[in-house]
Backbone as a ProteinNet text record, in pm:
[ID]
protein_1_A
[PRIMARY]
XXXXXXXXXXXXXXXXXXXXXXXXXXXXXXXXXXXXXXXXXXXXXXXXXXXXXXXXXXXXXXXXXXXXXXXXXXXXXXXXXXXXXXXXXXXXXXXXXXXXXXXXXXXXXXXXXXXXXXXXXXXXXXXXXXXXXXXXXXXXXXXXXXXXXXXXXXXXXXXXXXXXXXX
[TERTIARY]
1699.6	1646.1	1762.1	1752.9	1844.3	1819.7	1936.5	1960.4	2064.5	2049.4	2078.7	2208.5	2346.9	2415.7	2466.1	2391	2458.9	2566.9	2666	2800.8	2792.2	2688.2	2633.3	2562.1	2488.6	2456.2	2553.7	2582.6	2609.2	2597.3	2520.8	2473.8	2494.6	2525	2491.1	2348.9	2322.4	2225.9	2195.1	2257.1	2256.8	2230.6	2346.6	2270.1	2123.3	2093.6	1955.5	1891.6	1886	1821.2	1755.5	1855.9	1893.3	1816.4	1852.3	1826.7	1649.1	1601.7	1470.7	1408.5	1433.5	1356.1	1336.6	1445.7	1451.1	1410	1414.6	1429.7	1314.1	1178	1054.5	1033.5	1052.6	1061.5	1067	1169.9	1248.5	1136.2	1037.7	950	823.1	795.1	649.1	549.4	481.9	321.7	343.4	181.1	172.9	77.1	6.2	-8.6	53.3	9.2	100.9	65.6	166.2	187.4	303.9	329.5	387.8	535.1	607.9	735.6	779.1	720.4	800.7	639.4	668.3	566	556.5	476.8	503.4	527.7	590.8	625.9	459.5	460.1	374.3	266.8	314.3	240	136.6	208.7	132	41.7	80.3	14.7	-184.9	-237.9	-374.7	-417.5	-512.5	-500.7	-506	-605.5	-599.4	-525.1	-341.8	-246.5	-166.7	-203.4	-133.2	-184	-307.8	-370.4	-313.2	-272	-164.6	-50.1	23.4	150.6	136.6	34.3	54.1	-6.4	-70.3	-61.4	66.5	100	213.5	349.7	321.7	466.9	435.7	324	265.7	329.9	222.1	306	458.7	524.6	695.7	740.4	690.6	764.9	769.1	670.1	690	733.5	774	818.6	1005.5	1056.4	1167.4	1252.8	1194.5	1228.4	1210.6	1112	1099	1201.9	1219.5	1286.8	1473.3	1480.2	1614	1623.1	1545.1	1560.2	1599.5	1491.8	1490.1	1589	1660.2	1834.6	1951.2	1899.4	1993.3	2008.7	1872.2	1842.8	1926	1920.4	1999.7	2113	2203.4	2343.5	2362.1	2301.2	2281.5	2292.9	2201.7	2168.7	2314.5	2375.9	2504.1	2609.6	2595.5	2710.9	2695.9	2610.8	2567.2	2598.6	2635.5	2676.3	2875.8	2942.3	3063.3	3116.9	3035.2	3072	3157.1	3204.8	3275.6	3147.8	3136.2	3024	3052.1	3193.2	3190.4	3136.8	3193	3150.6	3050.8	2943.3	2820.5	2711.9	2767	2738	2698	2834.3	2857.2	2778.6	2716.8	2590.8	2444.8	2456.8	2310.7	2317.6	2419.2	2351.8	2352.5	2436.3	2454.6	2309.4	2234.2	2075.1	2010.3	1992	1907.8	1960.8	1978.8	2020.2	2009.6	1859.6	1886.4	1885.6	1948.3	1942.5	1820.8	1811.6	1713.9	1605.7	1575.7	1473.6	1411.2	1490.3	1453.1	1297.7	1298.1	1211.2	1085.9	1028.5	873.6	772.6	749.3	696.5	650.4	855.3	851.5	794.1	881.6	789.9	654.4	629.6	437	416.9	516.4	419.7	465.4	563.1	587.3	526.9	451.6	396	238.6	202.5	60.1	79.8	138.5	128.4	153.4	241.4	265.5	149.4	85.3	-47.7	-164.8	-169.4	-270.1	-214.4	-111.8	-125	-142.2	-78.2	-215.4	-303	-430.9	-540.2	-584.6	-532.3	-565.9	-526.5	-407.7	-361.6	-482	-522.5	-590.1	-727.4	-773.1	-895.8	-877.2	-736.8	-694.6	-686.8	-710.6	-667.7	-526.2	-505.2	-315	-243.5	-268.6	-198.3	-185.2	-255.8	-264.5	-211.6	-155.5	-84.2	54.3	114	222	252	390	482	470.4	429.2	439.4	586	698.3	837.8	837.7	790.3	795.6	726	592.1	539.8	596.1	670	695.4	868.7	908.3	1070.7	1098.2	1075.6	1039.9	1041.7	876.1	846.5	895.2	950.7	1074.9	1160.7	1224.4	1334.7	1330	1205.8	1142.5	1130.8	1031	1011	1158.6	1296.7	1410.2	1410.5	1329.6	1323.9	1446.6	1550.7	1671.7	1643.5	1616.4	1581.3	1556.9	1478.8	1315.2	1451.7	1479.7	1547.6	1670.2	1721.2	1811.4	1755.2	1631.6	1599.5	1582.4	1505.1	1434.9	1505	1642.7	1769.2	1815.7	1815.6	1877.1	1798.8	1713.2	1608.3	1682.3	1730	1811.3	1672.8	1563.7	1438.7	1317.9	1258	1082.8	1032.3	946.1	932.3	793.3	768.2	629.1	682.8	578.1	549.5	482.1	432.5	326.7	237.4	125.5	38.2	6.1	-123.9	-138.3	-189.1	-207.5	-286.2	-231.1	-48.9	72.1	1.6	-21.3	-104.1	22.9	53.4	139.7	34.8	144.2	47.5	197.4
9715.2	9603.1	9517.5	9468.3	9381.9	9277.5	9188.8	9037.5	8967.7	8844.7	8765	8723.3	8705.3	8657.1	8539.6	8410.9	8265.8	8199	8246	8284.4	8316.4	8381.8	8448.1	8364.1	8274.4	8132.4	8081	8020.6	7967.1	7800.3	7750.2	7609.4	7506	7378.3	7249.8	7213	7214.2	7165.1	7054.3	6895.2	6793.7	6762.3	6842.8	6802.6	6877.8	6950	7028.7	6956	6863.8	6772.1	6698.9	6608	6484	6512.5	6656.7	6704.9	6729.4	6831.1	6804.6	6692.3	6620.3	6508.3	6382	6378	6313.6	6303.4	6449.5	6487.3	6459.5	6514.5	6518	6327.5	6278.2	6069.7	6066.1	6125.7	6106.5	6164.5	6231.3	6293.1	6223.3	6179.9	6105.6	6218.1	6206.2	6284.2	6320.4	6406.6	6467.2	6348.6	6331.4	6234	6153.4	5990.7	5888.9	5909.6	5887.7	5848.1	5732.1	5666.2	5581.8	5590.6	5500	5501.2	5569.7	5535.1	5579.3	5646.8	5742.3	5821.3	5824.7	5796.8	5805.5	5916.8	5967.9	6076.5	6127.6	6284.2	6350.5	6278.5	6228.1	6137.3	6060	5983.5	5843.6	5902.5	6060	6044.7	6098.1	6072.6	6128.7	6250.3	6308.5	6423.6	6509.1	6485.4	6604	6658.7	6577.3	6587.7	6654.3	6597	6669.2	6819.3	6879.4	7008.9	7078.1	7004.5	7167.8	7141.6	7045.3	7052.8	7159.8	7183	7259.5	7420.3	7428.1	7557	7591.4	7529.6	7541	7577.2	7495.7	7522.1	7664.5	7692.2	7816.1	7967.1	7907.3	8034.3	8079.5	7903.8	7942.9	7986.6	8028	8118.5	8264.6	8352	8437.3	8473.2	8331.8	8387.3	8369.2	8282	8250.3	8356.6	8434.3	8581.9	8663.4	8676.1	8763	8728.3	8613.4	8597	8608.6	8580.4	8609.8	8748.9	8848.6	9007.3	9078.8	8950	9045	9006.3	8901.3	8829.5	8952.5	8942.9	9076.4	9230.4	9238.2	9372.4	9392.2	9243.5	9217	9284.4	9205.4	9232.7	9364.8	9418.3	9590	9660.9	9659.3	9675	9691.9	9560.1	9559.2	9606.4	9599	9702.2	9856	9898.4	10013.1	10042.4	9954.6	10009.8	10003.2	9989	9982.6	9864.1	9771.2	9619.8	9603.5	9522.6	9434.5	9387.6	9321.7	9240.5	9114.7	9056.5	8912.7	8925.9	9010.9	9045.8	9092	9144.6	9188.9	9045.4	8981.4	8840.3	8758.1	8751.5	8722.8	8730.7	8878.3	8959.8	8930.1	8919.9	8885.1	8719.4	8634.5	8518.9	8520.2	8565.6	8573.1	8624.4	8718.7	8789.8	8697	8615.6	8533.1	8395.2	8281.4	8153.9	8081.9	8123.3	8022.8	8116.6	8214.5	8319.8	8348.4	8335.7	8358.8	8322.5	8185.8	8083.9	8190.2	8268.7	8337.7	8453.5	8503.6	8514.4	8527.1	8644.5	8585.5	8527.7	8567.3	8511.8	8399.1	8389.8	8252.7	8139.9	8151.7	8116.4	8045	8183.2	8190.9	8068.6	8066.9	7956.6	7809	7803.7	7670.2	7560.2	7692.9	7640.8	7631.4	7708	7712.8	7571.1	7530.3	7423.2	7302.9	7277.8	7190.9	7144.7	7224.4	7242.6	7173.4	7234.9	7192.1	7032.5	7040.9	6868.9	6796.4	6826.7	6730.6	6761.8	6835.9	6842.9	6795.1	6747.8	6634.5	6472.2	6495.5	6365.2	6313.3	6348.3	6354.5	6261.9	6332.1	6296.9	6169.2	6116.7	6018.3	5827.4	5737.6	5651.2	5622.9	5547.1	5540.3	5562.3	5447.3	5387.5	5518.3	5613.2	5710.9	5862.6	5843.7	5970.6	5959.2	6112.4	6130	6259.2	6250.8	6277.1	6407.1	6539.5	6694.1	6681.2	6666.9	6690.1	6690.7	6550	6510.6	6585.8	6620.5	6700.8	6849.8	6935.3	7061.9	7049.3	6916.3	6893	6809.2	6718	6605.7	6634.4	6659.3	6716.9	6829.5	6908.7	7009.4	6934.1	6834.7	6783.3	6682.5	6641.3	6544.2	6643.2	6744.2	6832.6	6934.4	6902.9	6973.4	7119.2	7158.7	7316.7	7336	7390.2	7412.5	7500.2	7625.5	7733.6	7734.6	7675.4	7614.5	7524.7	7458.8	7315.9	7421.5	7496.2	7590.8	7705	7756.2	7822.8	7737	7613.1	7568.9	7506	7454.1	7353.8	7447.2	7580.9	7698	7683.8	7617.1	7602.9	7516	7542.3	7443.6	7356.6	7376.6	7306.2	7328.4	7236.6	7262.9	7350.6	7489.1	7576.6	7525.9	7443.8	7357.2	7313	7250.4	7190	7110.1	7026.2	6957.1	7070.2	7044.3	7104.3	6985.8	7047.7	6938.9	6815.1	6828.6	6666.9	6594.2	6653.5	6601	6602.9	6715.3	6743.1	6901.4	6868.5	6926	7099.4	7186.2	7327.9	7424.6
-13103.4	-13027.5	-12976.8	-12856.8	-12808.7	-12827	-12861.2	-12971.5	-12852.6	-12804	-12725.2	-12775.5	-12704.2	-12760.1	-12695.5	-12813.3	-12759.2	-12614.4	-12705.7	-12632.7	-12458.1	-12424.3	-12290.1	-12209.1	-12302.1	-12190.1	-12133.5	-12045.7	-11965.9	-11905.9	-11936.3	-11906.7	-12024.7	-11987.1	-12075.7	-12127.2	-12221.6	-12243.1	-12227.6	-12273	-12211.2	-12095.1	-11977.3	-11839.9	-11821.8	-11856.1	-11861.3	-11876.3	-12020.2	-12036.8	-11975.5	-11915.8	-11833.5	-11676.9	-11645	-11511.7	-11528.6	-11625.3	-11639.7	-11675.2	-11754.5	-11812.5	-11700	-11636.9	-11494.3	-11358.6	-11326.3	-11188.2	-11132.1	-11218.8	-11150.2	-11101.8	-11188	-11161.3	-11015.1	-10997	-10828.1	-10693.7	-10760.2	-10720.7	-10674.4	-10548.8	-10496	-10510.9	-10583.2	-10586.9	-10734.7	-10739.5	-10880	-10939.4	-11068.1	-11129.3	-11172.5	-11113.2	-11219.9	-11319.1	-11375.8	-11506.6	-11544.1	-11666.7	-11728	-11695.2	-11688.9	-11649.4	-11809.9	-11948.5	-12046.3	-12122.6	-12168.3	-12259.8	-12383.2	-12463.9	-12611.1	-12688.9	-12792	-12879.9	-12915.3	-12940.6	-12989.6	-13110.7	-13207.5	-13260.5	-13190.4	-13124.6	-13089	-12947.4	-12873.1	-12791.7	-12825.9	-12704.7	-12729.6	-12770	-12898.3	-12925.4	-12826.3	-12701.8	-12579.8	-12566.5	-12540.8	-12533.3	-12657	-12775.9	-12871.6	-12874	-12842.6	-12842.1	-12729.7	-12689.5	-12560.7	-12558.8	-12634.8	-12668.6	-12777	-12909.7	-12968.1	-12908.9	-12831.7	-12791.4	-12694.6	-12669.5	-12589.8	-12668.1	-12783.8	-12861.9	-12950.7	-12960	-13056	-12970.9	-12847	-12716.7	-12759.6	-12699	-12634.9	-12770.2	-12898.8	-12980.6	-12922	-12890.8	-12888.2	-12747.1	-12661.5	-12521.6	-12574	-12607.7	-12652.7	-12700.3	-12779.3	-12824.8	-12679.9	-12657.6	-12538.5	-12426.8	-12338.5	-12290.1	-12347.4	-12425.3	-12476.7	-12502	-12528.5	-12554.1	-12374.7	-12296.1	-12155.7	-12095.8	-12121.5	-12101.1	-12067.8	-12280.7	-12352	-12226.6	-12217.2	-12079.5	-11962.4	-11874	-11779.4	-11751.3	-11911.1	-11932.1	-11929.7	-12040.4	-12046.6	-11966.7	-11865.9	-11728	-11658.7	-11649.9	-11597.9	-11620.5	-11803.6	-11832.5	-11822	-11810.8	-11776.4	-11665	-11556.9	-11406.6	-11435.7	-11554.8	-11555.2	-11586.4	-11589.8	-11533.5	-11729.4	-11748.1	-11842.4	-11920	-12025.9	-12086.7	-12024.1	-11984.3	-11905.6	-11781.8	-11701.1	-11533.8	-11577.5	-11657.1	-11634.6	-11662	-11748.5	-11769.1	-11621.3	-11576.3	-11450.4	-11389.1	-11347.3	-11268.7	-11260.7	-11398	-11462.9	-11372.4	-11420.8	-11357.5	-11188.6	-11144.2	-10979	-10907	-11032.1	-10997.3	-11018.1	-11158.2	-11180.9	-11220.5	-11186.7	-11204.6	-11326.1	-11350.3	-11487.9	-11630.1	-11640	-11732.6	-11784.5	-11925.8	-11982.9	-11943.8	-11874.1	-11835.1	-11696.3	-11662.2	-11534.6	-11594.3	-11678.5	-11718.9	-11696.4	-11590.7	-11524.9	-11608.6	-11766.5	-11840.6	-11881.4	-11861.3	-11905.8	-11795.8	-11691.3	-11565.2	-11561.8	-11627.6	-11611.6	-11764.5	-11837.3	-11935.1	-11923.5	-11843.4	-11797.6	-11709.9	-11648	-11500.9	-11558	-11616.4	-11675.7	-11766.7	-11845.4	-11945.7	-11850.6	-11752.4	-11694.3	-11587	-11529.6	-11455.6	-11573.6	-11687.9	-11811.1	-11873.2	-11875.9	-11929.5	-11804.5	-11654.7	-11518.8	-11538.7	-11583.7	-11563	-11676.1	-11803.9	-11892	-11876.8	-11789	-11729.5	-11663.1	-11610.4	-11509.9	-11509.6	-11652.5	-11674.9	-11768.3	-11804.3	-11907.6	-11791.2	-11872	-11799.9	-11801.5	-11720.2	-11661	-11792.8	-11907.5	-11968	-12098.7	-12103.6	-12217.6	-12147.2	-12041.3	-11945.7	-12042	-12006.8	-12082.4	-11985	-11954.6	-11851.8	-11800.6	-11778.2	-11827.5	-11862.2	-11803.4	-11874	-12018.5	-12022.9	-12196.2	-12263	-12274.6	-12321	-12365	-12220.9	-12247.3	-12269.3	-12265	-12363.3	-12401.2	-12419.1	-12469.8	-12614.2	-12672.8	-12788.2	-12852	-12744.8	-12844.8	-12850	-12816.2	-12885.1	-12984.2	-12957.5	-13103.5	-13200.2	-13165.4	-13281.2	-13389.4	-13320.2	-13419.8	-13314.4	-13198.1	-13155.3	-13074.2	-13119.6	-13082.1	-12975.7	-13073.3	-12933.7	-12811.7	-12830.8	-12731.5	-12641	-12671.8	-12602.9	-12518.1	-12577.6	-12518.2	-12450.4	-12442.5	-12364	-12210.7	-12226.8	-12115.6	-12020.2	-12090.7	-12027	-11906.3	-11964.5	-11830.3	-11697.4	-11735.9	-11572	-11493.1	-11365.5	-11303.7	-11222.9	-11234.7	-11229	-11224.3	-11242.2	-11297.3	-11181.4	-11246.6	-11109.9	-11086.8	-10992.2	-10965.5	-10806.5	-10739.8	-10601.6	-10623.1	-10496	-10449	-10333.2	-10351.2	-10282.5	-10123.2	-10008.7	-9910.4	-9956.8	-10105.4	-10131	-10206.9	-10207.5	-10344.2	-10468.8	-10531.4	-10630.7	-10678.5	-10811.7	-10867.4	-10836.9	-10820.3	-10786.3	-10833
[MASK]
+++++++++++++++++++++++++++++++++++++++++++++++++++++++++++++++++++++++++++++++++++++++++++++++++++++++++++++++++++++++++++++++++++++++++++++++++++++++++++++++++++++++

């Protein structure tokens, strides 16, 4: 089985951070919500119930995505390449390494879509951010992994639709 090696990321996590937890703010549309969101605790259970399916999921995508990383490289060294220059390759194909991930993709965008459509139905003052929710609470919660898988996203793969409605 192929095992991800650390070392092979590429990105800051901090600015990841900073860049997700931020960026969407800068963003007109989508649901308001609160300039500041409360921690998993304090937020509404609605909210706490798809943060925890959400965090239940990104276990077994976290592995997955880091195995299909591992592939990439493989892939590359298999055409001759170096393990650095195949490194190299892998990101020049896909940008945010591991995070590239169609999977993963698919569970970012699905959870981020599901906490607006609980936003949604919440009044102003009990909304809580999707960022925060899908990193936020991994970084409250201690999820290293998690926090290092998702930082590789150089950004939230989401839009506005014709009615600025997150899609």
């Amino acid at each position: 089985m192929l095992t991800p090696d650390l070392a092979d990321l590429h990105h800051n996590v901090e600015r990841g951070l900073y860049r997700l937890l931020n960026a969407p703010r800068d963003i007109e549309g989508g649901t308001p919500v609160p300039a500041t969101s409360p921690s998993r605790a304090a937020a509404v259970p609605a909210l706490q119930q798809v943060f925890d399916a959400y965090h239940e999921g990104f276990q077994y995508f976290v592995d997955h995505s880091f195995r299909w990383w591992a592939g990439c490289i493989a892939a590359a060294e298999s055409m001759g390449l170096s393990h650095e220059e195949a490194v190299q390759e892998a990101y020049a194909q896909r940008l945010a390494g591991p995070a590239s991930a169609p999977e993963f993709v698919w569970l970012i965008r699905h959870f981020w879509l599901r906490v607006d459509r609980v936003n949604r139905e919440l009044p102003f003052d009990q909304r809580v951010a999707p960022q925060d929710v899908l990193l936020q609470w991994l970084v409250e919660a201690g999820e290293d992994r998690e926090v290092l898988l998702i930082t590789a996203m150089p950004y939230w793969p989401l839009g506005l639709d014709e009615q600025n409605q997150w899609c």
